[in-house]
Structures are given as structure tokens and as C-alpha cells.
C-alpha positions in Angstrom: 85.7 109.2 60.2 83.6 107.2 62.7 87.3 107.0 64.6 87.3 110.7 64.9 83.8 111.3 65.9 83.8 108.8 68.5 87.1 110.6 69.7 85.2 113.6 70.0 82.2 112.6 71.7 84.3 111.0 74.1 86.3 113.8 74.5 82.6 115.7 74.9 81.7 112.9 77.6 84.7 113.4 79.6 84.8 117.2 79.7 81.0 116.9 80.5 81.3 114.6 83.2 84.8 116.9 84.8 83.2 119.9 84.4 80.1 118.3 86.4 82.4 118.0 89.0 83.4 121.7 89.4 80.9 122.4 92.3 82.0 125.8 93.1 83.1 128.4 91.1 84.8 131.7 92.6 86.4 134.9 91.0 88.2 137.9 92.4 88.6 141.5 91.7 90.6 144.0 92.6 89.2 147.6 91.2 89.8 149.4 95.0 93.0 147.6 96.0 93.8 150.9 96.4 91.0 151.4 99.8 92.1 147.4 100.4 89.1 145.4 99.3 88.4 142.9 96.3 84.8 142.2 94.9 84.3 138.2 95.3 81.7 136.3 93.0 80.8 132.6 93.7 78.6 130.6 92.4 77.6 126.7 94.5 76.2 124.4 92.2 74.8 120.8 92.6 72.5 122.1 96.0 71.0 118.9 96.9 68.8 120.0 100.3 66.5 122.9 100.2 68.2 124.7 103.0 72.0 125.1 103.1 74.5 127.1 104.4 77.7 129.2 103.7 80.7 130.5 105.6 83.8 131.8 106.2 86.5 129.7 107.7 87.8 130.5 111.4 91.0 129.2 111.2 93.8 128.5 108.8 96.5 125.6 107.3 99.5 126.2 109.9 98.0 128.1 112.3 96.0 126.6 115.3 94.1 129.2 117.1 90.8 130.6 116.2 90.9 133.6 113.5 87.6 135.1 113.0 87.9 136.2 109.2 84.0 136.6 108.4 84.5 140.4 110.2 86.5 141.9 107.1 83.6 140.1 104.7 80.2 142.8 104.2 77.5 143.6 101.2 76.8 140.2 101.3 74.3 139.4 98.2 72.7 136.0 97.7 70.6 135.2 94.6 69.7 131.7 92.8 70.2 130.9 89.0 67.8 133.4 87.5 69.0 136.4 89.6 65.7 136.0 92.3 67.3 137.4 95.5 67.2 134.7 98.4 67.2 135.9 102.0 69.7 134.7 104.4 70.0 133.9 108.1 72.9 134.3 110.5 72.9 131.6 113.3 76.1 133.1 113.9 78.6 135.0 113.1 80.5 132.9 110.7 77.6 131.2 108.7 74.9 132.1 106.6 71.9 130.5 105.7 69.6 130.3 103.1 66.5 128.3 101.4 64.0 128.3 98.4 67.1 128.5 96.0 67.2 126.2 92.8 70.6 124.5 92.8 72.5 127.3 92.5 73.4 129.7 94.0 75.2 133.0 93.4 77.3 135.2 96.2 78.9 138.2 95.9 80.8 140.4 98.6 83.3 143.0 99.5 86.5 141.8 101.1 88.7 144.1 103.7 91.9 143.2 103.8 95.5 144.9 105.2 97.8 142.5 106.7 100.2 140.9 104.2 101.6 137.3 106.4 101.0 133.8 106.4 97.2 133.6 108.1 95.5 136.7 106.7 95.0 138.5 103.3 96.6 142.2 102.2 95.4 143.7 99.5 96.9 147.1 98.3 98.6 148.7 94.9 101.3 146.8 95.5 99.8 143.5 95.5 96.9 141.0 96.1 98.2 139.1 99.0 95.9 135.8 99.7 95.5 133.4 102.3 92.6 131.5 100.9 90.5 131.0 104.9 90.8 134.8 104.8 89.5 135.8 101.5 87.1 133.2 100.5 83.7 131.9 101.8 82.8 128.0 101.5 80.1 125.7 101.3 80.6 122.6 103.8 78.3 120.4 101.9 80.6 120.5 98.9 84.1 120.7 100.8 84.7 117.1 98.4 83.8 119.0 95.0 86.0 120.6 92.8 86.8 123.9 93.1 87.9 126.7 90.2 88.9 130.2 90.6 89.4 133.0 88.5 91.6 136.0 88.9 90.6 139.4 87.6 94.4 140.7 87.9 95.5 144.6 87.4 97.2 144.7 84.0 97.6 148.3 84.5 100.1 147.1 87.8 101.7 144.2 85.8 100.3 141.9 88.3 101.0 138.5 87.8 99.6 135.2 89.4 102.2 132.4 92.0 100.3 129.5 93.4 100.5 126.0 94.0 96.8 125.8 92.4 96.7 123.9 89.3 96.4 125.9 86.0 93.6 125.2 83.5 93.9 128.6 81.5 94.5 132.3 81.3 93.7 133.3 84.9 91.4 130.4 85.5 93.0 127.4 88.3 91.5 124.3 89.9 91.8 122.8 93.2 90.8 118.9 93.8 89.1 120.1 96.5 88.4 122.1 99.8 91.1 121.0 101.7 93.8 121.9 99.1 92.4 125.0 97.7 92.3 126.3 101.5 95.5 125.5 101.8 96.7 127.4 98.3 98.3 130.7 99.2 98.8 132.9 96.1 100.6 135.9 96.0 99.5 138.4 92.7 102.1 141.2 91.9 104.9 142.2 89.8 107.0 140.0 91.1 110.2 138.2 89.5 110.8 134.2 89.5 113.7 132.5 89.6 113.3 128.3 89.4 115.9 125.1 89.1 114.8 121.5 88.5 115.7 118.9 91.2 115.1 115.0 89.9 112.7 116.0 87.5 110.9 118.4 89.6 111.0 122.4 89.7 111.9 124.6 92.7 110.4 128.1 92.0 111.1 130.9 94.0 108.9 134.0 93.3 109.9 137.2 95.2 108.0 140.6 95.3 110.4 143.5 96.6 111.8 146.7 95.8 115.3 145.2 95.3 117.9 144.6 92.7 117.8 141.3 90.1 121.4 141.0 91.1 120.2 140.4 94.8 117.4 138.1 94.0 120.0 135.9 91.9 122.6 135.7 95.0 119.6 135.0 97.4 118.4 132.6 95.0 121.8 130.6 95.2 121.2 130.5 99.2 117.9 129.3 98.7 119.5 126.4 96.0 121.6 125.4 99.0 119.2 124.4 101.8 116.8 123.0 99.1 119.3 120.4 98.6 120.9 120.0 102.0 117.4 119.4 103.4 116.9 117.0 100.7 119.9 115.4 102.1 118.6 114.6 105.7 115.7 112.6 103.5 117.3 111.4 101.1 114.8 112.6 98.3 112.1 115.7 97.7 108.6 114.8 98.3 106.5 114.3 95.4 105.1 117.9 95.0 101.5 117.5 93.0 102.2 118.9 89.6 106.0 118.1 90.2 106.4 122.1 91.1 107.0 123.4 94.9 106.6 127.3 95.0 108.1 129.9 97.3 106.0 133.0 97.8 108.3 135.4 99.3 106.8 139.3 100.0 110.2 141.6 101.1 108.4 144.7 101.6 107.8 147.3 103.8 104.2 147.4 104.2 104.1 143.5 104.8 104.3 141.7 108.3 107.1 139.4 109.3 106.2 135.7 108.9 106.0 131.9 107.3 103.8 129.9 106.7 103.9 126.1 105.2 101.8 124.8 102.6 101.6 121.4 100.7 103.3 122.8 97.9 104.5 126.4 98.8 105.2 128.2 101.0 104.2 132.2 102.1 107.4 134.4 103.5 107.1 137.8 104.6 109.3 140.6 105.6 109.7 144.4 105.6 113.5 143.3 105.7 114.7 143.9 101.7 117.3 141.9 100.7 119.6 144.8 100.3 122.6 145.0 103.3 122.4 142.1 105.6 118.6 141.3 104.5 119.8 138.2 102.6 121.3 136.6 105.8 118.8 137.5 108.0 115.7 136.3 105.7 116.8 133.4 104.5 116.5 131.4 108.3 112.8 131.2 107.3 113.1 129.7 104.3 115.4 126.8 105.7 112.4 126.6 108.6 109.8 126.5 106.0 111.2 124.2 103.2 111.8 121.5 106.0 108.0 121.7 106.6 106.9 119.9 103.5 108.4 117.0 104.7 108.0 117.3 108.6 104.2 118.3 109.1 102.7 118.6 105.8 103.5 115.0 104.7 104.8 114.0 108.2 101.1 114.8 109.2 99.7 114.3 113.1 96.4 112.5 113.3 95.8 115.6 115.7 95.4 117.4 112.8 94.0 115.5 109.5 91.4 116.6 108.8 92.4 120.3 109.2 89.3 121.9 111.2 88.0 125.2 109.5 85.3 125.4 112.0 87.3 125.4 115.2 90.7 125.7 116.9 93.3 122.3 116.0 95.0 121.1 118.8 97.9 119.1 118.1 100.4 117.5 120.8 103.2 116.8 117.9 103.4 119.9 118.0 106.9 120.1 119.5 108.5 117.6 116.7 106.5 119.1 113.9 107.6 122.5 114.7 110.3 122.2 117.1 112.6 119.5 115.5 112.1 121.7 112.1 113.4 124.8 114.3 116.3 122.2 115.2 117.1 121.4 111.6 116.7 125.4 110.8 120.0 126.8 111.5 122.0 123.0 111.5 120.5 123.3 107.5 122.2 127.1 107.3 125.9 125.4 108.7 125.7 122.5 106.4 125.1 124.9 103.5 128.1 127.0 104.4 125.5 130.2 105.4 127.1 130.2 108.9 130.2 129.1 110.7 130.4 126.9 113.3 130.8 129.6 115.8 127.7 131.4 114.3 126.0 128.1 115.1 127.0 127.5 118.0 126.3 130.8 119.3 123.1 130.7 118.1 122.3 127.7 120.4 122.5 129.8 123.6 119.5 132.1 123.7 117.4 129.4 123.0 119.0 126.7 126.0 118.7 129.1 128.0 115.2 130.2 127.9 114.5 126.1 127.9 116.6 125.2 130.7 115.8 127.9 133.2 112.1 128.1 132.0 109.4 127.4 135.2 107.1 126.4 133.0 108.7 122.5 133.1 107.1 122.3 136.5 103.6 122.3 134.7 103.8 121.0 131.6 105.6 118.4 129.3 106.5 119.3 125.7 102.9 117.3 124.6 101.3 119.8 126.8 103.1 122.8 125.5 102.4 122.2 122.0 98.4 121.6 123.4 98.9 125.6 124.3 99.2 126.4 120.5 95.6 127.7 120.2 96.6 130.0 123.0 99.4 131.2 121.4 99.9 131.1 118.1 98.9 134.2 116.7 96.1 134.3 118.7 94.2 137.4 120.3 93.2 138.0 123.7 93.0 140.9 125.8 92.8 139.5 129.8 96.7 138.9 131.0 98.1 135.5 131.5 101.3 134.3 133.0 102.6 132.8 130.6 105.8 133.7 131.1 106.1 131.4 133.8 104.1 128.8 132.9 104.6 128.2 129.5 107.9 127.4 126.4 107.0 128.0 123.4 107.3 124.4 121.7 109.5 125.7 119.0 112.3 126.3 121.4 111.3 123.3 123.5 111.4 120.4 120.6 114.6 121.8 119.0 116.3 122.0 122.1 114.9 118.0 122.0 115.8 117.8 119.1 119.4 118.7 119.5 119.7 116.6 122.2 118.0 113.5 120.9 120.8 113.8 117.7 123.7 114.2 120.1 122.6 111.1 122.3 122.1 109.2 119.0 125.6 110.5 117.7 126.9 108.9 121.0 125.5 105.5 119.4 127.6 105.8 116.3 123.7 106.9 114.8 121.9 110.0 113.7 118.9 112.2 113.8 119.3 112.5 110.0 118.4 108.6 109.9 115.8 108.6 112.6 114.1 111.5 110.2 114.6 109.3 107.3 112.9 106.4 109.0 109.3 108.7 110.2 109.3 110.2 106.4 109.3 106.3 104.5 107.0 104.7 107.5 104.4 108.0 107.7 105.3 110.7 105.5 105.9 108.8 102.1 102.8 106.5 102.5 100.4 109.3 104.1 99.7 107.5 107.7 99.4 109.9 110.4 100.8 109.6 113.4 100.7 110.0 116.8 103.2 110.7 120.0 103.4 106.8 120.7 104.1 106.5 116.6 107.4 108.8 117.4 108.0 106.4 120.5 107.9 103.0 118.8 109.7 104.4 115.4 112.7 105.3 117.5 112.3 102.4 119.5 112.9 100.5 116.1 115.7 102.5 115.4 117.9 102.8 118.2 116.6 100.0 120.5 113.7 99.8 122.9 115.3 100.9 125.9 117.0 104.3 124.2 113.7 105.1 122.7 111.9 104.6 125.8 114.5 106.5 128.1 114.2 109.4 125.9 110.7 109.1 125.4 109.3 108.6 129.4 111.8 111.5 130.7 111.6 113.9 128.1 108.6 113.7 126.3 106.3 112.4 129.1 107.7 114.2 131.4 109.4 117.4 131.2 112.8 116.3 132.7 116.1 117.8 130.3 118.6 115.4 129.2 122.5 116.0 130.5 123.5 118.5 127.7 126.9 119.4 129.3 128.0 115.1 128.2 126.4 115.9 124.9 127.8 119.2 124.1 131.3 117.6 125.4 131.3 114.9 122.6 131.0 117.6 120.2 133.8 119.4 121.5 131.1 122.3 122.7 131.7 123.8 126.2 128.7 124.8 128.3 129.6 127.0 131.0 127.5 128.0 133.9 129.2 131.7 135.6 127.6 132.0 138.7 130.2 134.7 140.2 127.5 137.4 138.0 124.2 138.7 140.0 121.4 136.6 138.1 118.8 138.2 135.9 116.3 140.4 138.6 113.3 139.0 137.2 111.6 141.4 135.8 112.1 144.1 133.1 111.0 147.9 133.6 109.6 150.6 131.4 110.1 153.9 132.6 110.6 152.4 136.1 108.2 149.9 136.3 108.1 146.5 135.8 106.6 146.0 132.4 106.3 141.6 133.1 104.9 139.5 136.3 108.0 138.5 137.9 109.8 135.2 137.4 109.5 132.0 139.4 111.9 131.9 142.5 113.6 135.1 141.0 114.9 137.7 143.5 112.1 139.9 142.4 109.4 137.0 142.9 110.8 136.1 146.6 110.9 140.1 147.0 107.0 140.4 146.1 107.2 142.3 143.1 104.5 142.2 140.4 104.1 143.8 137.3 103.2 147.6 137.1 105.2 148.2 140.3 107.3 151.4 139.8 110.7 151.0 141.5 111.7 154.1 143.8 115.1 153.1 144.9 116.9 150.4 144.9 119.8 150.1 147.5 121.2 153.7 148.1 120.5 154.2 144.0 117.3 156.2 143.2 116.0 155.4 139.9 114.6 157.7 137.2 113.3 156.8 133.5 116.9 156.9 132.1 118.0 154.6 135.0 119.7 150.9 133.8 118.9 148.1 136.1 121.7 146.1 135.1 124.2 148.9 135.5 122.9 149.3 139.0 123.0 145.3 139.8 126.5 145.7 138.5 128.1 146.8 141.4 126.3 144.1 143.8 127.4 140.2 144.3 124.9 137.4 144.7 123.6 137.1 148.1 123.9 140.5 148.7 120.8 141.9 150.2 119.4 145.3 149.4 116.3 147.7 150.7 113.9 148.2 147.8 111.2 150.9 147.7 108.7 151.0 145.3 105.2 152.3 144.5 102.1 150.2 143.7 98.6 151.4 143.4 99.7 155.0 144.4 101.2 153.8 147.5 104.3 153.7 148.4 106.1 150.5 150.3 109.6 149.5 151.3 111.2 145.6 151.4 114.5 143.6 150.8 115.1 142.0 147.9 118.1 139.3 147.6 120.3 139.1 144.6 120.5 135.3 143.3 123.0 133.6 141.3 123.0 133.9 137.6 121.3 131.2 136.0 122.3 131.3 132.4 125.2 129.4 130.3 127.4 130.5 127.9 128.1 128.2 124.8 131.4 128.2 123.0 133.6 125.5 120.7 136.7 124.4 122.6 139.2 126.1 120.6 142.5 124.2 119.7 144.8 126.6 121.9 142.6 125.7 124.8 142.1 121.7 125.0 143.4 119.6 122.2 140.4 118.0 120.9 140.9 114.0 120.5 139.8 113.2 116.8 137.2 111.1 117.7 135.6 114.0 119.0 136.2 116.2 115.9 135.1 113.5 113.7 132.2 113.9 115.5 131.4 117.7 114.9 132.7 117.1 111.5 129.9 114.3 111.2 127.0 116.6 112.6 127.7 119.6 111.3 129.3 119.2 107.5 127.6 119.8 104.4 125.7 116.2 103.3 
């Protein structure tokens, strides 16, 4: 007897002491989901200064620019323990203030919310779609204190709760703390679940659409695939907390496209069903994604740990973190036998192509590309920039890096796959952040001091490309350069004007053209709205020069403009019937490209 009561006031103690820990409480409702807004109720606890204050976060996990979400929060109500109403401040717009409370506090507000992605929150009939910086205000002074969170679902929708928060009971979950609750997605609908167990840990894939169970199940086999070929390039799953990773996958119309990684899940978004083609062409996201909770979530910068809710994060890792994950994208859909070889190797052309003939290597390195991310990543402005010609977007810049770093390594009788391996068990496995010069010395260690550094002063430090034609040879890959074709114009029109600023050292640049100048004539062809620019090049060679009128500000002008060589490869696999392929060199595709 003594036994069992100690038991029990131990048990008392303990539950005592954890629930003393719980610092702030929140709960969500969703009565008028139907006009887009929840009712939020939150309740700070264990107030140790008179004066504190509350906000809303700017910015969220994965993304880098600033998102103002306090605008969408209003009938803000602040009260202490007994109900007294407690007057706030605004020093700005993000933050409110407040005093003369007694510990506790309680909040309540109205939420707006109608975007359903991976940065903000959509909440409608159809579902409660949440990105936790969106929905929920915080209190810095207990970002270290445990956090629970109840969700008021609609049983009258069949609404169910997905998240990677842990669950205590009924629709009650806990997060350790600020950091992880922020960056807890959770997607409440009537949504199905499929879920297979990988060395003792479980892959779920929840999925809210309008489609058939008999598509889910086929997409789910897809999905079963990259899980375990990206498993391969690591040679083991992260240790996901509760043993349980959790895709949160919204395939409806009124959602916008987009993914977003998380510790432990992962958001994806698409009006694309999965009915027709929709399977093929949603599932490149979820190889992008997946590959994330190795390469940026546990493979962390420095740049960005801790992640800054009060301001933009600028990272320069950016272009391995993303860009070698947009590498290992489509190479993950080949080894899983989603695409051919000819798929895959089409699929590298767009992207070389926009690299290799971007100006924007003149003015920045792939460091200070991925530095741009604040700029660019989903971020809102309304003054024009040129970054067309200034910038690459650091997802196409690191794979294209990526791509070639694997090829040169292949050359050595080594691998990306390895190099990977090495970055996860030296600062992804045992949670040190890195840095650029981390990358540097790893491969360094690798591959040898002077591959690491040759690859690592011209390409990284400097924005020179590696020689992709000797790469793409030892594959048996043919890059081919046509330059009998008139090059690309350099600009784009709408309705006859150019709808872009015009390209560096294009022929519309060295003509003087700028964007919302309306082309009259061009040659002895006079254009009209239904007119194609291409057609009319058609009939032209490079070098050819031709009188150009156009119109800008309301005034009419006349110059020549002289067709350049095109610019742009093509990308093809030798075929058999054209060069017989040593086997060396197909033992070397075979290597790269096979399923692991």
C-alpha cells in the first residue's frame, strides 16, 4: 500500500512539475470557415516582468523573406486571470504590449485566412489549412516553454487532424517548444492516409482531394519509391521525433501550388488532382521535399539556426541546401523508374540553359545568389527590378552544381551520393551547422585538397561553370550548341510590346530596346497583336540586320537591330545507331542513373 501511494504521488509530482512547464496554451476554432476566419484563444502563463509583449511572426520555417502575417489578425482582446481587461500598446505593427497583468494572460482574436500553400494559412469548408507563423501569435519571453494546442475541429465536415505535433489526447498536442511548434504545419480535413513502416519508423502520407482511393494507392506506391531511393543516397532515414515523418498533401482546386519542408513533414499543394497525368506531374515535389529532411532541416546552415521570426534569414548555403536537393529531384524520379533516361535527360536542358547563358554570373557567385533569397522568395514588392539580368535563381544554379560536381567526381571512380553521405554523418547526424568553408573542407576530405579547392575557388567563389560538354561526354550525353538558328531576340511581347527589360548583349539590348516599347515593324513585316515574333525571325539568319520601328512614350522612333547567334544547347543520349558507346562509358550512366 505505501508502494502504491508513493507511485501515485510521484506520478502527482511529475505531472505537476510537466504541466508547470506548459507556458502557453492555444486553441482554435473554426465556426465561419465558411467567411475564412478561426477564433484563436491563448492563454501565457509564468509572466515574470510587469510589462511584456506579444506578436505575430514575420516570417516562416523555409521561407526567407519578410511575411507580414499580423495584417490578417484583428478583435484583438487582452485580459489577465480574473477576466480584468488589460490595455495594450502597438510599438509596431507586429507587437503588442501590455502591463499591470497578474501572470497570466489571456488573448483572443479573429484570424483571416485564404491562401492554402506552404507559408500562409487557408481556412474554408473544405479545410483548416495551417502554417503555424501565419495563424498563431507568440510570446518571445517564453519561445523555451512548452507549448499545447487544442483543435476545436468541424465534426459536422468530418474534419480530421495531420501534424508532426506530438499527441497528448483527443484534439489536444504539445510542442517542446517555439521553435518546433512554428515549424508544425497541420492540415485539418477529410482527408485519407496511407502509411508504410521503414526500420522501425512510419512514413505517412495524408492527402486531401477530390479523387479516387484507387488513385491515392497508385500515388502512394510512387511516393514508397523515392522514400526509399533517397534513403539510399544516405544510407539511412533520419531519426524523425516520435519515429513518424508526415506528408501533408492538399490536391485541390482552391489551393496554391507549392512545398514546403518541415522537421518532420512536409506541406504539398496543388490544384493539379491526381486524376490524368496529375500523378506524374505532382509527385517531382515530393522527391524535392522528402530530400529536405536530410539536406537543410538536419543538414542545417549556421546562417539559419536559430530560425529568425522577427526578421528576414539570409542564408549563403542556400544554393546546396536548395539547389543540390533540386539536383537529386528528378535524378531520385530515374532511379525509382518514374522517368526514362530520355525524360531525364531532357529535363536537364531548360535548366543549363537558363544557367549557362544567364548575365547574372557577371555579378554574383552562387553564395551571393542564395543571399538574394529574401528578395525573392515569395516575397512582395511593387518597384521593378532587373532581375532578369542580374540574378539565377539558386535552385537552378546549385543543381546545375550539383550535377556537375557528381559527374567530375564520377570521373574519379567517386560519387555525389558519398560526398552527401559524408556532410549528413559529420553535420546532419550530430546537429553541427555548417558553413560554406564546412562544404569546402568536407569535400576536400573526400576527394583530395586540390579537387575540392578547384571546385570550390571557381565555382562557388567565383561564378565561373565547369566544362559540362567533358562531363556530359563521360556519360554518353551530347550537348550541342546550333548556332546556324537566329538566337532568342531578347525580349518577349504582349500585344506588341515588350512585356521584360531586354537581355544583356541580346540583339534587342544592343538595339536599345526596353520594356513597354511597342514594336511597329520589324523588317518589311508590320506587326499586329496576333503577330509571332519567332515566326517573323524565322525567315532571317544571324548577322542579318534589319530596320526596327517602334513606339515608346507615345512617340514613334526608327533603328537597326542585329540578329545574334543562338545561344542555347540541346541535350540528348548518344543513341547506339549513332556512336557505339565504349562500356566504360555506359557503366558509367548505368552507375549514376540506376535504381540504388
Amino acid at each position: 500500500m505505501m508502494k502504491k501511494r508513493f507511485l501515485l504521488l510521484s506520478f502527482f509530482i511529475f505531472f505537476q512539475i510537466s504541466n508547470a512547464q506548459v507556458a502557453t496554451i492555444y486553441t482554435i476554432s473554426f465556426d465561419e470557415a465558411v467567411h475564412h476566419e478561426a477564433v484563436i484563444h491563448v492563454t501565457f502563463k509564468d509572466l515574470m516582468t510587469d510589462e511584456v509583449e506579444f506578436r505575430m511572426s514575420r516570417t516562416s520555417p523555409g521561407r526567407y523573406a519578410i511575411h507580414e502575417f499580423a495584417k490578417n489578425a484583428y478583435n484583438v482582446k487582452v485580459t489577465d486571470s480574473k477576466g480584468t481587461i488589460l490595455k495594450t500598446t502597438r510599438p509596431n505593427p507586429y507587437t503588442w504590449k501590455v502591463s499591470g497583468h497578474d501572470g497570466t494572460i489571456h488573448i483572443s482574436y479573429t484570424l483571416f485566412a485564404n491562401r492554402g500553400g506552404g507559408t500562409y494559412t487557408q481556412i474554408d469548408e473544405t479545410h483548416a489549412h495551417l502554417n503555424i507563423p501565419a495563424t498563431f501569435m507568440y510570446m518571445p519571453s517564453l519561445s523555451e516553454k512548452e507549448i499545447e494546442i487544442t483543435f476545436n475541429v468541424r465534426k459536422d465536415l468530418n474534419w480530421k487532424i495531420a501534424t508532426q505535433l506530438k499527441h497528448l489526447k483527443g484534439n489536444t498536442y504539445y510542442a517542446k517548444d517555439l521553435q518546433y511548434f512554428m515549424d508544425s504545419p497541420t492540415e485539418i480535413s477529410d482527408h485519407s492516409i496511407r502509411s508504410f513502416k521503414v526500420d522501425g519508423q512510419t512514413i505517412n502520407f495524408v492527402l486531401h482531394h477530390r479523387g479516387t482511393e484507387t488513385e491515392f494507392d497508385a500515388y502512394f506506391e510512387n511516393v514508397k519509391k523515392i522514400v526509399l531511393q533517397e534513403k539510399a543516397v544516405y544510407g539511412e532515414l533520419p531519426d524523425f521525433d516520435y519515429g513518424v515523418y508526415t506528408f501533408l498533401a492538399c490536391y485541390i482546386s482552391n489551393a496554391s501550388g507549392d512545398g514546403m519542408e518541415h522537421r518532420n513533414s512536409t506541406i504539398l499543394t496543388s490544384t493539379r488532382s491526381l486524376a490524368n497525368d496529375g500523378i506524374k506531374r505532382n509527385i517531382g515535389t515530393v522527391s524535392h521535399e522528402f530530400f529536405h529532411s536530410w539536406n537543410v532541416e538536419r543538414i542545417r546552415p549556421k546562417s539559419l539556426e536559430p530560425f529568425n521570426f522577427e526578421a528576414v534569414n539570409m542564408s549563403g548555403e542556400l544554393w546546396f541546401a536548395e539547389g543540390f536537393t533540386s539536383y537529386y529531384t528528378n535524378l531520385i524520379l530515374k532511379r525509382s523508374g518514374l522517368i526514362s533516361e530520355e525524360e531525364y535527360v531532357k529535363g536537364l536542358q531548360g535548366t543549363f540553359n537558363y544557367v549557362w547563358n544567364s548575365p547574372g554570373r557577371d555579378f554574383f557567385n552562387p553564395i551571393e545568389m542564395s543571399y538574394q533569397a529574401p528578395f525573392v522568395d515569395a516575397a512582395t514588392a511593387v518597384d521593378e527590378v532587373n532581375r532578369r539580368n542580374t540574378f539565377i535563381s539558386y535552385y537552378s544554379y546549385g543543381s546545375m552544381l550539383g550535377l556537375a560536381l557528381d559527374l567530375s567526381l564520377r570521373e574519379q571512380q567517386l560519387n555525389l551520393d558519398d560526398y552527401m553521405k559524408l556532410v549528413w554523418n559529420t553535420f546532419g547526424k550530430t546537429a553541427v551547422n555548417y558553413t560554406v568553408d564546412d562544404l569546402n573542407q568536407t569535400l576536400n576530405s573526400y576527394a583530395g585538397k586540390e579537387f575540392g579547392n578547384h571546385f570550390f575557388d571557381n565555382y562557388i567563389y567565383k561564378s565561373n561553370m565547369p566544362d559540362f560538354k567533358r562531363l556530359f561526354l563521360s556519360v554518353g550525353i551530347q550537348l550541342i550548341q546550333d548556332t546556324s538558328k537566329v538566337a532568342y531576340f531578347g525580349v518577349s511581347l504582349r500585344d506588341q510590346k515588350a512585356n521584360n527589360y531586354s537581355r544583356f548583349n541580346s540583339a534587342a539590348y544592343n538595339a536599345g530596346l526596353t520594356k513597354g516599347d511597342k514594336i511597329i515593324q520589324l523588317g518589311n513585316e508590320e506587326l499586329n497583336n496576333s503577330s509571332n515574333l519567332n515566326d517573323i525571325l524565322s525567315a532571317y539568319k544571324p548577322d542579318d540586320t534589319l530596320s526596327l520601328i517602334y513606339e515608346r512614350y507615345g512617340e514613334t522612333k526608327e533603328t537597326a537591330i542585329t540578329l545574334l547567334k543562338n545561344q542555347n544547347y540541346s541535350i540528348s543520349l548518344f543513341e547506339e545507331n549513332d556512336i557505339k558507346l565504349k562500356k566504360k562509358i555506359k557503366e558509367h550512366r548505368t552507375d549514376w542513373l540506376a535504381e540504388k
